[in-house]
Steps between C-alpha positions, in 0.01 A plus 500: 500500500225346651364498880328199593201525703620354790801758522237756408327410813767487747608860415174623551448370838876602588388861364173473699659360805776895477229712471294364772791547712553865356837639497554476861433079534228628743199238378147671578372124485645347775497828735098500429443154554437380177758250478405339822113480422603308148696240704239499755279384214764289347443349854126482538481323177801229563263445795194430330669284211771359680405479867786257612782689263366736744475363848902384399619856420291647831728210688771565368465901594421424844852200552653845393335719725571245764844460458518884467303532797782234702821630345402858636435378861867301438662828420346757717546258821877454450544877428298564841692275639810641384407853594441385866123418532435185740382233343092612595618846359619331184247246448190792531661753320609210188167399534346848427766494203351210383187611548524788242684300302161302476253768466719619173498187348144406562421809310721427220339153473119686559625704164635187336182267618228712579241394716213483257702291288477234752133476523499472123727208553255368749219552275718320197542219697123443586420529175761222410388263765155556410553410130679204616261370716210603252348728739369873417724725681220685655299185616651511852368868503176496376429158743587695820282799384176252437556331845268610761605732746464502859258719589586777812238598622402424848193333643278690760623190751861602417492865551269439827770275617758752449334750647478334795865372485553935494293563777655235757842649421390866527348390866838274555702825413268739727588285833837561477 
């Protein structure tokens, strides 16, 4: 009888996926974290090689959130409404509803999409346009830092002007 290496394979990571669950399916992974940085990275790197793939999945997370976000104020107002609130009653209290409903899901998609991911994005897409357009990605930056800068300092005529601007309010302010 022979095992091919495929089959081989798949009972390994079966066997691998048991024990890292331990007898009790607790899995120390995903209560530590672990899990959720890998996808975070999954994430960060679909960002940086697929920005728009990207940018489509973000959407689509946040038309769920949003309809999430609508169904909840739905529900909650007609149970208010149901239970007796007024219509103000039900509409604030639905709208605190939907509120949380909100701040959950915005989390779940900050997990999902995190925020540095986006500015790799950003930084993908620069990069793109600026191979496109045959321009070094850091041109824009290293023009603004050679372009002369205003200087702030003041003149002695502008800080004898202002002193005297000071002094006629201070005498302005004393006659009242």
């Amino acid at each position: 009888m022979s095992i091919s290496a495929t089959d081989l394979s798949t009972a390994l990571d079966a066997l691998e996926v048991k024990m890292s669950a331990g007898a009790s399916g607790f899995d120390p992974l995903a209560s530590l974290g672990i899990d959720r940085e890998e996808q975070q990275y999954a994430k960060r790197l679909l960002a940086l090689t697929d920005p728009a793939e990207y940018a489509n999945q973000r959407a689509t997370a946040f038309a769920k959130m949003k309809t999430l976000v609508t169904s909840s104020f739905n529900g909650s107002y007609k149970s208010f409404l149901d239970a007796g609130y007024s219509a103000e009653q039900a509409k604030g209290s639905a709208l605190a509803a939907a509120e949380q409903t909100r701040q959950v899901q915005r989390l779940i998609i900050e997990q999902a999409f995190p925020s540095g991911a986006n500015a790799i994005g950003d930084a993908s897409q620069v990069r793109s346009a600026a191979a496109f357009s045959g321009m070094s990605p850091t041109a824009g930056m290293a023009a603004r830092r050679s372009a002369p800068r205003k200087s702030t300092t003041r003149t002695a005529a502008q800080r004898a002007a202002s002193a005297r601007k000071g002094a006629a309010t201070r005498r302005r302010n004393a006659k009242k």
